[in-house]
N, C-alpha and C positions, 0 to 999 in steps of 0.2 A: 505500562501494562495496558494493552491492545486488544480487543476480542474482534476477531474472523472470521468470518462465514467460507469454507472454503468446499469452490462448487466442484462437485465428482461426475466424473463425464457416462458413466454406467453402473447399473446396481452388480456386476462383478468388483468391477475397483471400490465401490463402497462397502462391498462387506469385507473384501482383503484387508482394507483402512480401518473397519473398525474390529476385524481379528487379531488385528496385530498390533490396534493404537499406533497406527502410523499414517502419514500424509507423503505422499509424494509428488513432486512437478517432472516438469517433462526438461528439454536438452533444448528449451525454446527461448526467446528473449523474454516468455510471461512467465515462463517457470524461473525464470532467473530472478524475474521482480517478484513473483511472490516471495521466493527463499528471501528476498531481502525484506520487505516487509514485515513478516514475521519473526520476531525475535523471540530468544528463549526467553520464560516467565511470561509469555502473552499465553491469549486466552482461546481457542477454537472451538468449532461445533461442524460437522459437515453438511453440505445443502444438496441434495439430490431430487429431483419428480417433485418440487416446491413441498420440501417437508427439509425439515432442520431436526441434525440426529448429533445427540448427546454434547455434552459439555467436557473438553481436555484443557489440561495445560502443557503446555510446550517446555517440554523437558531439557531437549537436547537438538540442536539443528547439524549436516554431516552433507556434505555433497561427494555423489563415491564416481570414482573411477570402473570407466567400462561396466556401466550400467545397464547394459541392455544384455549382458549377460545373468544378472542379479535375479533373485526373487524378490517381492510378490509378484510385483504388472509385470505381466509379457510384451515388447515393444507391440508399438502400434503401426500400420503401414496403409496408407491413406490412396487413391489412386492417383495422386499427384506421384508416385512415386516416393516422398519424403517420408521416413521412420522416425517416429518419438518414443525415446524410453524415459526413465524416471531418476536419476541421477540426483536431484534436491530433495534434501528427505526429513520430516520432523518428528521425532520420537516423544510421544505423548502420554500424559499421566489421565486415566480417566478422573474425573472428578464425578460428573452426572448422567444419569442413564433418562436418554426422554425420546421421543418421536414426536414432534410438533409440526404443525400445518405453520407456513410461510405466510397464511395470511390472517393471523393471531394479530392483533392490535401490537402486541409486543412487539413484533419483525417489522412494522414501518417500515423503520427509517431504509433497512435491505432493500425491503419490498417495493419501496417508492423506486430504489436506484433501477432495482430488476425489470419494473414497470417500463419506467423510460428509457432503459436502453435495450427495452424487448428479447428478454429472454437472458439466458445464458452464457454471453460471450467472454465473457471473464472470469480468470479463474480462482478468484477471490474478492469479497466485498468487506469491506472493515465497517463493523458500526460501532453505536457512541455506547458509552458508559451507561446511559439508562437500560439499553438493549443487554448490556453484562448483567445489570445487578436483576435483572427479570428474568434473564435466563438461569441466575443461579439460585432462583427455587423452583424452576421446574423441575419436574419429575423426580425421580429420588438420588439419591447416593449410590454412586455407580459398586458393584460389588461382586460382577460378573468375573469368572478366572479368565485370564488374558493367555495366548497361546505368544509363543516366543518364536519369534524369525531368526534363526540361524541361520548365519553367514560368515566362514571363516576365510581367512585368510586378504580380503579384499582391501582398498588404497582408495585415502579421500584426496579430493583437492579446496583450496581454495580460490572461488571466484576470483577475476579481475577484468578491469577495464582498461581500453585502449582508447584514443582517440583517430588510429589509422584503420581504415577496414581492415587493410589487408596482413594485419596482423591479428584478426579476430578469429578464432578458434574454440567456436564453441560446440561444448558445452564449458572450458574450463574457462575462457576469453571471449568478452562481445564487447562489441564495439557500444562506444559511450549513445545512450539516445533519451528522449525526453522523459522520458517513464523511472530511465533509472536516477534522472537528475532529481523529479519530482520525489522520489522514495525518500533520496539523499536528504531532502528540504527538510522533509514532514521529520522526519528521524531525530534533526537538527533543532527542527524547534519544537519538538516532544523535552528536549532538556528545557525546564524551568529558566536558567539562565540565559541561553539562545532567542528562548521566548518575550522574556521580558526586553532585552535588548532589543528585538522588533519591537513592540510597542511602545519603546521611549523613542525609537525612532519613528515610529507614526504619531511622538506625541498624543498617546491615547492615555491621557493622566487618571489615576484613579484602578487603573487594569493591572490586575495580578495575577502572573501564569502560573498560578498554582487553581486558579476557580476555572482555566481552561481547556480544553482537551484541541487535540491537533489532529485531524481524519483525512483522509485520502481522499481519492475521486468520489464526487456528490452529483449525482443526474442532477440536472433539470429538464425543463420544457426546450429551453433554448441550448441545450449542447453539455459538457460538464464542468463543475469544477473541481481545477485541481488538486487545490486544498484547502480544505477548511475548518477556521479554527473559532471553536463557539463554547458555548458553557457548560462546563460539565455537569451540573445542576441548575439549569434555569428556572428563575422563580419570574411569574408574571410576565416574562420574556426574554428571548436567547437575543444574546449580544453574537452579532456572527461576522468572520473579515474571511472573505475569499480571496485566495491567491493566485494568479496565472500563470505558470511557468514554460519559459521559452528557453532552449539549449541555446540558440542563437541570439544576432540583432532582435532588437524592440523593434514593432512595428504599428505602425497606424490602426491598421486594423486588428491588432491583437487588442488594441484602445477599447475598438468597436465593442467587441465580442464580451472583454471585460464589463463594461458599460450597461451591456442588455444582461448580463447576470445580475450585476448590482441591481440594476431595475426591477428583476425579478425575485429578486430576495426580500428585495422592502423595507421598510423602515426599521427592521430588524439588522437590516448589513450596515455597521456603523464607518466598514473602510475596506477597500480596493487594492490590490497592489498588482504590481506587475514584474515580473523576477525572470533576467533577462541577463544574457551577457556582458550587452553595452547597450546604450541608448545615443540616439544621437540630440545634437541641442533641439533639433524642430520637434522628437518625439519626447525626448523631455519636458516642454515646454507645452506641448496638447496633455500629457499627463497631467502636469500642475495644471492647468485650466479646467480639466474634468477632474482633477479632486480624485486622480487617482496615483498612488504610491508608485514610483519607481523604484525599483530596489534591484543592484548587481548585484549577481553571483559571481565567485572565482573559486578554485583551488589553489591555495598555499602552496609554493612552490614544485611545481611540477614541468616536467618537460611532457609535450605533447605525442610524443616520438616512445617514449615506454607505455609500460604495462604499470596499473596500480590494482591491489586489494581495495574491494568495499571497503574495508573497516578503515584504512587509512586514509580513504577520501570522506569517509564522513569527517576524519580529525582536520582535514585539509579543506574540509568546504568553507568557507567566509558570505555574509553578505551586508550589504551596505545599502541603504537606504541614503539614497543621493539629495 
């Protein structure tokens, strides 16, 4: 159970969104990652002009075919040429009705990421579990009548990945890239059991993935992290391990970059890793001497040369702490 901040590019699409209790992405490889980030039973609010509007739950998620004939959004057409319609769509239960300023003590943790990565470029921010349970006394009990989008007749699909470009076809196919491996991770060690397996394999005695929460991209000063997994009620102080993920080889300087986030996080980051392909023995061994985790990723039997579903690469993802 996850709560979203998910940002809306104009106050038309935000009042479509919240007439109909719906969320939709575009035919992009961000609207791909958010539909994957979000799972049904998570928790959302939408973030427009730095104000945060109402509390949903994610009822139903539906990615439809020929989308750019559809209602609500009308496509969009940019002067590059390029059109984006809305084909990933989340069907949501209102819970809360509130209008809040983004820069309420509450929103931090958003507000920190929104900060340092200057504005709006993304089109969803995940925050942590204290940010849920503060949001869910704001404002009251949602009570308003909701109007119904009819749409007969129309055909979903489901996503898949490829590891060939040239069999990427999106919006239903896109080719494999570091965003959606990172999703695949966080997803993976959201299960308790996944989780704890990472930390016996960090050897972090005493750590129990159930006092943990697992979060997506964390701004900092120096660049972001990919994922990170800290306390979901910290008392006197957060136990926090940042992850780096790389679709490809390990590299020297991914070490680096790892390195100065540790540094910046402080005596609160108790451990590092790096989650990579392969490694080789020299970046192996700069790992072990900076005290930072190596850990492969693979998929469970796959050939390179097809097409797979999300949901089957999460069953298929593996990692191993070398």
């Amino acid at each position: 159970m996850a709560y979203f901040l998910i940002s809306v590019s104009n106050k038309t699409n935000l009042d479509l969104c919240i007439k109909y209790a719906l969320a939709g992405f575009t035919n992009s490889i961000n609207g791909l990652w958010t539909f994957m980030e979000i799972q049904e039973g998570d928790f959302v609010s939408f973030l427009y002009g730095a104000k945060v509007y109402n509390l949903y739950k994610v009822r139903k998620k539906e990615a439809l075919k020929n989308a750019h004939e559809l209602p609500p959004w009308p496509p969009i057409t940019f002067s590059s040429g390029k059109t984006y319609y809305f084909p990933f769509r989340l069907y949501l239960e209102p819970i809360r009705q509130f209008v809040e300023s983004m820069v309420k003590p509450e929103f931090a943790y958003v507000a920190e990421n929104l900060l340092l990565r200057g504005g709006y470029r993304k089109t969803h921010f995940q925050a942590d579990q204290t940010t849920l349970q503060s949001v869910s006394q704001m404002g009251q009990i949602y009570t308003k009548p909701l109007d119904q989008l009819m749409i007969d007749g129309y055909e979903t699909f489901i996503p898949a990945i490829v590891w060939d470009k040239k069999l990427q076809m999106a919006p239903e196919i896109f080719y494999f890239q570091e965003i959606i491996l990172q999703s695949l991770i966080r997803q993976h060690l959201s299960e308790n059991e996944n989780l704890q397996a990472l930390f016996e394999g960090f050897k972090l005695t005493g750590f129990r993935a159930e006092d943990f929460e697992v979060l997506g991209e964390k701004a900092l000063a120096e660049g972001h992290v990919d994922i990170l997994i800290k306390n979901r009620v910290p008392v006197g102080y957060s136990k926090k391990i940042i992850l780096e993920v790389k679709t490809g080889d390990a590299k020297e300087k991914d070490i680096e970059q790892l390195e100065s986030y540790i540094k910046e996080m402080g005596e609160e980051c108790v451990a590092g890793a790096l989650i990579a392909r392969k490694f080789s023995k020299k970046v192996k061994h700069q790992c072990e001497r900076k005290g930072i985790k190596p850990v492969v990723y693979a998929f469970e039997q796959t050939d390179r040369s097809s097409k797979y579903y999300i949901e089957d690469l999460k069953q298929k993802l593996q990692l191993f702490v070398l």
